[in-house]
C-alpha positions in Angstrom: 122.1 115.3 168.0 124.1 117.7 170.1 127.3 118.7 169.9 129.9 119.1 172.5 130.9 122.9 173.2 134.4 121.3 173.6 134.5 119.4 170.5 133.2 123.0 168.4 135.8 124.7 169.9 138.5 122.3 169.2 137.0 122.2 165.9 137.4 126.1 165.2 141.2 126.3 166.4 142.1 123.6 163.9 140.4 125.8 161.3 141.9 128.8 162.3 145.5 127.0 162.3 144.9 125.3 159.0 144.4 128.9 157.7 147.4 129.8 158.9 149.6 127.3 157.4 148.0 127.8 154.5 149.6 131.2 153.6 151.5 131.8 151.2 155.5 133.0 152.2 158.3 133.5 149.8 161.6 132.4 150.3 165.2 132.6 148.2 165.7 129.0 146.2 168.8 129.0 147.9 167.5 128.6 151.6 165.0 125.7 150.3 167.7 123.8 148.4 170.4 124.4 151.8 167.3 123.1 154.1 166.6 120.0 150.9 170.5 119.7 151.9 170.6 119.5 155.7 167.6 117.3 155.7 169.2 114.8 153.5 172.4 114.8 155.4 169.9 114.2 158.5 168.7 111.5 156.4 171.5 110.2 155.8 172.4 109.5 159.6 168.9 109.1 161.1 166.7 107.3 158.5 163.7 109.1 156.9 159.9 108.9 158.2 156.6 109.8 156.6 156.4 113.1 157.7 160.4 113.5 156.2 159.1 112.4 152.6 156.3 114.4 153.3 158.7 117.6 153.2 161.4 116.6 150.8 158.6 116.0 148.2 157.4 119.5 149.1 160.8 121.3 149.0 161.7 119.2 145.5 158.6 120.4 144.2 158.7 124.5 145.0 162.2 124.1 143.5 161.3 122.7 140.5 158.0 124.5 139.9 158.7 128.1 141.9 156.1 128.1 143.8 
């Protein structure tokens, strides 16, 4: 079975951009709780999605654990 030159490529830039996101940053607790904060207030207009519980779980859970 061969395998498309296209698809290997594709296949390598969504491993080299996983990698990339999967860096560590740091950041003050005080800019994650004010974004937790303007996200909610979106929220609070515009509904939440998947992708928007997704993040708040992520931001609740680098507050509470520091990481």
């Amino acid at each position: 079975m061969e395998i498309n030159p296209a698809a290997t490529t594709c296949l390598q830039r969504i491993k080299t951009l996983n990698a990339d996101n999967q860096r560590s940053v740091r950041v003050n607790l005080s800019v994650l709780k004010a974004a937790r904060s303007e996200i909610l207030a979106h929220v609070a207009i515009n509904g939440k999605g998947v992708m928007t519980d997704m993040v708040l779980h992520a931001l609740d859970h680098a507050i509470k654990e520091g990481r």
